[in-house]
Phi, psi and omega in degrees: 000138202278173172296318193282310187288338166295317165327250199335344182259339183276328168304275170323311156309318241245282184320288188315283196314324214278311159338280180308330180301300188302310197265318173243287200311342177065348225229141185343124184322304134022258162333279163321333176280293185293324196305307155322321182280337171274343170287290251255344149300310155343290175287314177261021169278297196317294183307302177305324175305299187310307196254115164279320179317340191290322170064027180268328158290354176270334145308305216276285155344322171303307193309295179301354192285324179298328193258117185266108204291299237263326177302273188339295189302301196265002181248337178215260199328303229284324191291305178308302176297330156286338164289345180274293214301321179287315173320337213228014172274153171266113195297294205320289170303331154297340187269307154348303204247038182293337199279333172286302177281351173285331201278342169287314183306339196249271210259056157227022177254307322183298186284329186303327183293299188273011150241341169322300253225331159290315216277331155344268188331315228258328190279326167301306148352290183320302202276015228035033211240144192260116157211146196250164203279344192281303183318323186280339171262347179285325177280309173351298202305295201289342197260358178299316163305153142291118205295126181288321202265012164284312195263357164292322168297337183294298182298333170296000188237031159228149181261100196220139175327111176321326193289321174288338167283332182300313158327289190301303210253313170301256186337316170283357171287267182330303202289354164278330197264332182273341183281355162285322206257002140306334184318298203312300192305323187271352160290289175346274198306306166325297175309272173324310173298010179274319191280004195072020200262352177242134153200182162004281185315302193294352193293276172358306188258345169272018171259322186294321192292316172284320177306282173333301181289316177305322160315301173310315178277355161270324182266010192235325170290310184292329150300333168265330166263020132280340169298346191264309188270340154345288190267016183217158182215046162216109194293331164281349169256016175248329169286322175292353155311313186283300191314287219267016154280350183279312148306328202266325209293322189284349163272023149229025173263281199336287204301321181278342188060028165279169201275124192280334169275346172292346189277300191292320151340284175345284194300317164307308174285357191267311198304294185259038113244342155317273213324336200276317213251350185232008171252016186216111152316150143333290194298301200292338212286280156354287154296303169272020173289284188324327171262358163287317178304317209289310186291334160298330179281311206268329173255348195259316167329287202302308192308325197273323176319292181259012149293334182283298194303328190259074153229017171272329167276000176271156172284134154231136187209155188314291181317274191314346181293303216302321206255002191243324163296332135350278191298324180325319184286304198303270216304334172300319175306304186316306173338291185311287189286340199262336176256332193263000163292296168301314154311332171303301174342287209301292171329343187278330199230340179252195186211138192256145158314125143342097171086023175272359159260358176284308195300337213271315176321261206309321187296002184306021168327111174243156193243201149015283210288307172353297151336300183265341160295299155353306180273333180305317235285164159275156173315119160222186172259346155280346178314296195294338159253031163256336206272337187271334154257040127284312183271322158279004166283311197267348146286332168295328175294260273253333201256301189303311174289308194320318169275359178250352190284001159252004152288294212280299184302329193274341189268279255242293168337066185297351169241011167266339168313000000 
């Protein structure tokens, strides 16, 4: 089966699903879309269980086997949606509230990781259950960020005060691209740290080089590509502009071992606003807002289509279940101390939207990448139950907060009521 036929059937699922949401289920495209995808994965574990002669989840299995759910996310979709997601934010309102959202991006990914990732261990411990603690900070790492693009989708359909909204979409941006690269250092430090091969220094020099480096390289891309629509006025050739900058740059944060989602933040936010206000007709401004929405919608469709599907690949087994029902209260907990230590912190010298730490809590939403980190780890003996208590932390975040977080603003919110 060609690359075009795997599309197309991931295209064609996407339509169909998206469609049955839209006519009878109703419910925020996304959600509705992974929900389908989960029936319709369910029904066919079920069809096998009944009829075993049937093979049809093992077809089906081959298939996705065929797709490196973590290649895809994080190597190709993950550029585009953040440069879609980061283009339509207000630098300006974001910049207000930098100190709030860099100190939730840092050191509240940082506490959400080492209370995630203790208390897991300590609670796993308890029931016998085998997980070593650097491995236990590692799911910390990955399940800690907030997927931006679950929760710009989710926040485009609530109606919430901009200073609160600049927050939320200023923090899922940033706390992703800095929650890759703790990912990074403590697998790294797992793998390695047995042999003595990480220490202090090497911590130091993977944090400058992505972080540090993923900025440089978004603010050096983005700069070139507003000097390029600057001096041109056609919008079909600045929206190709925009693609390659959006390609290029992130294969060559991959090649550099920069961090590639802080580039595309970066790069999204210099487009779109310098460029949109001092590099765009009206028409071109237009035209590439529109195609960025349309590529947002057309990939955040296909990514969720397959969070609902790949749970055919996942291994489940009762012990893991045991520790994947778990993690869910643990990471909310983490969630919970990783925004209300730094907004208390923070209260002493500022003043917050009403109910901006319940919304930034519950709205922590994770999605995809939580997922494709998960599947990146190396073959361990610990993979089948982080990758199983991943995948139900990100479904209970997309279905349970997701369908209630426009509930939850109109009651706590006072000007969203």
């Amino acid at each position: 089966m060609s690359i075009f036929d795997i599309a197309a059937i991931l295209i064609g699922l996407a339509a169909l699903f998206g469609f049955l949401n839209h006519r009878y289920l109703k419910l925020p495209h996304t959600i509705g879309l992974m929900l389908i995808a989960l029936a319709a994965s369910s029904a066919v574990i079920l069809t096998d269980t009944i009829l075993p002669g049937s093979e049809m989840g093992k077809s089906i299995s081959d298939l996705l086997a065929r797709i490196d759910f973590h290649d895809i996310v994080m190597h190709g979709m993950l550029s585009f949606l953040l440069f879609a997601g980061a283009l339509h934010v207000d630098f300006i309102a974001m910049a207000d509230r930098k100190w709030t959202i860099l100190t939730l991006a840092t050191v509240g990914i940082l506490i959400s990781t080492f209370v995630i990732g203790t208390a897991l261990w300590f609670v796993l411990g308890m029931l016998g259950l085998s997980l070593s603690l650097i491995w236990a900070l590692v799911f910390g790492a990955l399940i800690s960020p907030t997927d931006p693009v679950a929760v710009l989708g989710i926040f485009k359909t609530i109606d919430i005060p901009p200073a609160l909204e600049a927050k939320v979409a200023g923090e899922s941006l940033f706390n992703d691209g800095v929650g890759v690269v703790v990912f990074t250092i403590l697998v790294s430090i797992a793998v390695g740290g047995a042999h003595g091969q990480v220490g202090p220094q090497d911590v130091l020099i993977v944090f400058l080089q992505e972080a540090v480096g993923g900025v440089v390289l978004g603010l050096a891309a983005g700069y070139i590509g507003y000097r390029a629509m600057h001096v041109i006025d056609e919008y079909v050739l600045e929206i190709l502009i925009s693609l390659a900058l959006v390609m290029v740059t992130y294969a060559i944060a991959i090649k550099l071992h920069m961090s590639g989602p802080i580039a595309m933040v970066v790069a999204g936010l210099f487009i779109g606003n310098q460029g949109a206000r001092f590099a765009m007709s009206d028409r071109t401004r237009e035209h590439l807002f529109h195609f960025w929405e349309l590529m947002d919608e057309i990939l955040n469709s296909v990514l969720f289509l397959l969070i609902g599907l790949e749970v055919l690949v996942v291994s489940f087994s009762m012990s893991h279940m045991t520790a994947a029902i778990l993690a869910i209260p643990i990471a909310l907990l983490g969630r919970s101390l990783g925004v209300g230590i730094p907004m208390a912190a923070l209260s002493v010298r500022m003043t917050f939207t009403q109910g901006a730490i319940p919304v930034l809590i519950w709205g922590g939403l994770r999605g995809g990448i939580a997922v494709a980190l998960a599947l990146s780890l190396p073959e361990n003996e610990f993979k089948p139950l982080i990758l199983t208590a991943t995948y139900a932390v990100v479904i209970f975040s997309i279905v349970v907060q997701g369908m209630s977080m426009k509930a939850l603003v109109k009651r706590i919110v006072p000007s969203a009521s």
